[in-house]
MIDRENVEX-365379 format. One record per residue (C-alpha): residue in one letter; x, y, z. Coordinates in steps of 0.001 Angstrom, whole numbers, plus 500000, padded with zeros to 6 digits. Example, Ala and Ser with C-alpha at 12.3 -4.5 7.8 and 13.67 -1.06 7.14 Angstrom:
2
  type      px      py      pz
     A  512300  495500  507800
     S  513670  498940  507140
END
This chain:
295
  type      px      py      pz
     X  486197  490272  515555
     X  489423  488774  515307
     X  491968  489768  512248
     X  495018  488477  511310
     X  497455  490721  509507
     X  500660  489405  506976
     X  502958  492456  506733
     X  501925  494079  510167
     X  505146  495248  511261
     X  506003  497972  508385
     X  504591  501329  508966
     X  501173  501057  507997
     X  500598  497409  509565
     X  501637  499027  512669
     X  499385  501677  512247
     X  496578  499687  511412
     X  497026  497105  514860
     X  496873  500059  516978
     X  493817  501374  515211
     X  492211  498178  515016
     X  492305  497537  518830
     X  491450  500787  519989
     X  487890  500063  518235
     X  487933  496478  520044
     X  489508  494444  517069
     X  491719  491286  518454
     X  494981  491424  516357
     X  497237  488387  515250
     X  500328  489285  513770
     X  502209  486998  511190
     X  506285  488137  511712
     X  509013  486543  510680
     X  510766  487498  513779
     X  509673  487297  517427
     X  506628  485774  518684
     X  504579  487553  521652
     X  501288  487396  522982
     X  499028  489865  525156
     X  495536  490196  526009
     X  494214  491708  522230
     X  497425  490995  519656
     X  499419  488115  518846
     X  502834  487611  516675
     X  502925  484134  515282
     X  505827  482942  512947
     X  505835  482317  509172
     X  508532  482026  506961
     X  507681  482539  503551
     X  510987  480500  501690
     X  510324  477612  503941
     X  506343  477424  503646
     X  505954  477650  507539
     X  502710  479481  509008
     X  502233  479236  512519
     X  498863  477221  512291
     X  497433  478644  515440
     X  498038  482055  513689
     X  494131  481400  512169
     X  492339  480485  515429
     X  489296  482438  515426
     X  489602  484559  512673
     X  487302  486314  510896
     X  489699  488046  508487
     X  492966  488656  506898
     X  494577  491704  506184
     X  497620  490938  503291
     X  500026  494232  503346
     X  503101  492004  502577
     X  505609  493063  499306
     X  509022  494344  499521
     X  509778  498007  499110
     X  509679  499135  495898
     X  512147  501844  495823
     X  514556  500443  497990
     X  517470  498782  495661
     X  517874  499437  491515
     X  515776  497068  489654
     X  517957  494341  488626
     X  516316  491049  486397
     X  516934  489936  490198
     X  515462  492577  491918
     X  512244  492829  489783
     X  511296  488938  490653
     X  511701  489710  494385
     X  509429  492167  494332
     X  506760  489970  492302
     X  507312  487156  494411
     X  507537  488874  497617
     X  504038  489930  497066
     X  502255  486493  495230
     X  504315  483942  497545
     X  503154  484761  500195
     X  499617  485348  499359
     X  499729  481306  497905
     X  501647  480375  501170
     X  498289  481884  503014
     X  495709  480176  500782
     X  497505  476842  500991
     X  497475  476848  504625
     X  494194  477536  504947
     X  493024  474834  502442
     X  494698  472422  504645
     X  493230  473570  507383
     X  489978  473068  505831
     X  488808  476525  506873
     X  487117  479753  505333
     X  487006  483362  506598
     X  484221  486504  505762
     X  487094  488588  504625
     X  490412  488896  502436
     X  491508  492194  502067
     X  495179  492708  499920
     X  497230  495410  498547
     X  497778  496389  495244
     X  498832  499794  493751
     X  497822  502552  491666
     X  501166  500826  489320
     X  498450  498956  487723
     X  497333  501349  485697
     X  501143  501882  484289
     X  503788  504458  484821
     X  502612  507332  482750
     X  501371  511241  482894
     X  498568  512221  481081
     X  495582  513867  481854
     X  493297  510930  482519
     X  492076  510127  485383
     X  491759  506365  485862
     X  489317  504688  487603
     X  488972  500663  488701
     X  487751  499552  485672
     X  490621  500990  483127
     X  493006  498521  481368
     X  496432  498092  483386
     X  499496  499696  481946
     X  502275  497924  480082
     X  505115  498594  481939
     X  507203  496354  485250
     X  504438  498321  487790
     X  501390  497098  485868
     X  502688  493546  485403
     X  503260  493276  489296
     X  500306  494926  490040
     X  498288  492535  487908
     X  500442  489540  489009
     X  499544  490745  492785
     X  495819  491164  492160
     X  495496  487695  490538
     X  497013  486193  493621
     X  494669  487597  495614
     X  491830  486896  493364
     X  492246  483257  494260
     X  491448  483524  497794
     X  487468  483816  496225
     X  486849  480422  496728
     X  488109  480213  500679
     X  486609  483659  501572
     X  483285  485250  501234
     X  484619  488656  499904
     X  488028  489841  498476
     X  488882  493199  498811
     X  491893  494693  496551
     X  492912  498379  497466
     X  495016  500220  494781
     X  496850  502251  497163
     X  498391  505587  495996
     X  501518  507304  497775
     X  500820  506715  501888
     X  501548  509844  503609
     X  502618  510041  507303
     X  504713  511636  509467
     X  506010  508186  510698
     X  507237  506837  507725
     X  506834  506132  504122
     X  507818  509052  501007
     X  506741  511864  503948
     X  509855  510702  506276
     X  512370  510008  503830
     X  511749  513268  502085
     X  511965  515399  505187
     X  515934  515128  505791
     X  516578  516842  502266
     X  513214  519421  502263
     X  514635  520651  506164
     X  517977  521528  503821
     X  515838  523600  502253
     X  516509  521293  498961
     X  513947  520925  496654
     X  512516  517297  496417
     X  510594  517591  493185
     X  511717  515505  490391
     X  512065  515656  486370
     X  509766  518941  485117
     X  507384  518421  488551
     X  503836  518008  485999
     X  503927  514213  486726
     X  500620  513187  489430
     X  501102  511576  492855
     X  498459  509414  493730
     X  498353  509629  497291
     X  496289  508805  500403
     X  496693  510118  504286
     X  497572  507020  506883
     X  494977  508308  509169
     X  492511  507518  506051
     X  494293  504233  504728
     X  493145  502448  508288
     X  490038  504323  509013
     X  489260  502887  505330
     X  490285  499216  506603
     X  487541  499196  509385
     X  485148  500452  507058
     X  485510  497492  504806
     X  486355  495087  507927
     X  483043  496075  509317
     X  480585  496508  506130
     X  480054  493101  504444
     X  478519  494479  501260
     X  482178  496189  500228
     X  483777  493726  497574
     X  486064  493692  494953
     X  488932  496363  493747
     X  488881  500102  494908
     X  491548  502452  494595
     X  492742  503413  497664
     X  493586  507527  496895
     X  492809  510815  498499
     X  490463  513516  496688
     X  492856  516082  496567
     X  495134  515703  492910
     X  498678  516789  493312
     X  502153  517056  491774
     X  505562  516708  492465
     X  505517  519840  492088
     X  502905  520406  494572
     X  503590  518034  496846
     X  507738  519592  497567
     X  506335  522925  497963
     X  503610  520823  500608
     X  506893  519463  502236
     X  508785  522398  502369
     X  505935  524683  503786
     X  505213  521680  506632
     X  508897  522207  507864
     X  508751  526428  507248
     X  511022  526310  504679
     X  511528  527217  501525
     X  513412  526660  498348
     X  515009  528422  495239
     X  516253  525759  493751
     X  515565  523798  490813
     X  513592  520369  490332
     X  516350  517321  490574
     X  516852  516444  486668
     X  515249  513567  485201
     X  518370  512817  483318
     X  519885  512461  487265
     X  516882  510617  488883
     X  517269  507983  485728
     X  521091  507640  486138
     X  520989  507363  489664
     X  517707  504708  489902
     X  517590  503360  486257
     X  513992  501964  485833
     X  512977  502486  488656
     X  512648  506409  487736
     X  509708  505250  485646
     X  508257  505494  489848
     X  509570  508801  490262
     X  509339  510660  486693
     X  505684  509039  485519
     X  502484  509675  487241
     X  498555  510181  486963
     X  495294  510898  488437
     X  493456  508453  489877
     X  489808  508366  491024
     X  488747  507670  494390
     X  484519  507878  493252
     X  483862  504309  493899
     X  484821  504232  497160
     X  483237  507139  498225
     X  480081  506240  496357
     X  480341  502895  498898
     X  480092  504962  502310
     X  483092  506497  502740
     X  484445  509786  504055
     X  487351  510795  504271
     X  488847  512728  507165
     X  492026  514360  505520
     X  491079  514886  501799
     X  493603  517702  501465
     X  497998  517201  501959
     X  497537  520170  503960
     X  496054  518678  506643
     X  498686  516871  507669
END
């Protein structure tokens, strides 16, 4: 089987290739950098702005993995900043489809991102499941903007597949590498009062659950993509701090801080709930690393 992967040079795209072709996958690679080849993976150019895809990027393939979007957390949310996120995460989804109308071509399988955002930016007790109402807030709008992209691909492919991922954990990147500076101080990485939930899901899991939907053609439509195991903040610094044998007396980092120092985008940071992962599990799958503390 040969899948081709848009965003496969961030931390989990690269964790996903190498997974993929040790169980005999062939790999192309969209990158808006350099362009390689070797026996099982590919890098073929695309450039989003311009409307370029490598057309020889979709030779042979079966499916197509979408992990593009830019980072979230990495700048304050500006009016600017909030449509680059949104369109770094519908453009190139319609730069995809487009090419492959052209082409006249269809594939078995579309598999995109979306978040756990959808359901909104809020703590409470409920534990949401795939069929809720999405939130209100900036999350839920690009979360429902990014699904309805995706959504569209139903008519070139014979199943979409939309994964609401929670918080990916990894030693190699992600919330896990850019806490561990400040929890090997021996600071304590827990924001506002701690109570708020992090959705959350172990790398190792996030591509083992990939294959599992690459190879079982009866998986379709939107799962969230979580762990079993419901944390905190709270929970999760103390999960930090105990992973680096440390520990910490100090307080939680104020919400009134977090909010002057990110502005919205604390509603990311202060707001959080639990999330279901049933309907996956009720679909075949099993996860390895259910618990933070097996990382």
């Amino acid at each position: 089987m040969k899948i081709l992967i848009a965003g496969g040079t961030g931390f989990l795209g690269k964790a996903l290739t190498v997974y993929l072709l040790d169980c005999g996958f062939e790999v192309n690679v969209l990158s808006r950098g350099r362009v390689s080849h070797s026996n099982l993976i590919s890098y073929y150019k695309w450039d989003v702005e311009n409307g370029f895809i490598d057309k020889e990027a979709f030779d042979g393939v079966n499916a197509i993995v979408n992990m593009t979007g830019t980072n979230m957390g990495e700048k304050r949310w500006t009016s600017k900043r909030k449509i680059e996120i949104v369109e770094s995460r519908t453009k190139p989804i319609e730069l995809l489809l487009s090419c492959i109308r052209r082409l006249g071509i269809r594939i078995d399988t579309f598999i995109s991102s979306s978040a756990v955002g959808f359901y909104g930016a809020v703590t409470s007790q409920k534990i949401f499941v795939e069929t809720d109402h999405p939130g209100n807030d900036f999350l839920a709008s690009v979360c429902r903007q990014w699904e309805a992209s995706a959504l569209s691909f139903s008519d070139v492919a014979k199943r979409v597949v939309i994964l609401r991922k929670g918080v990916v954990i990894g030693k190699d990147g992600g919330l896990y590498k850019k806490m561990v500076p400040f929890a090997q101080m021996g600071l304590n990485i827990a924001m506002g009062d701690g109570s708020q939930f992090l959705p959350w899901i172990d790398i190792r899991d996030l591509v083992k659950l990939y294959y599992f939907i690459l190879t079982d053609d009866r998986i379709s439509g939107i799962f969230n993509a979580v762990s079993t195991q419901q944390i905190t903040m709270n929970d999760f610094s103390r999960y930090m701090l105990a992973s680096l044998n440390k520990k910490s007396i100090l307080p939680n980092i104020p919400a009134f801080l977090v909010k002057l120092m990110t502005g919205d985008m604390s509603d990311m940071m202060l707001y959080g709930s639990r999330v279901s992962n049933q309907k996956i599990i009720d679909a075949g799958f099993k996860f390895d690393y259910p618990k933070l503390d097996n990382i």
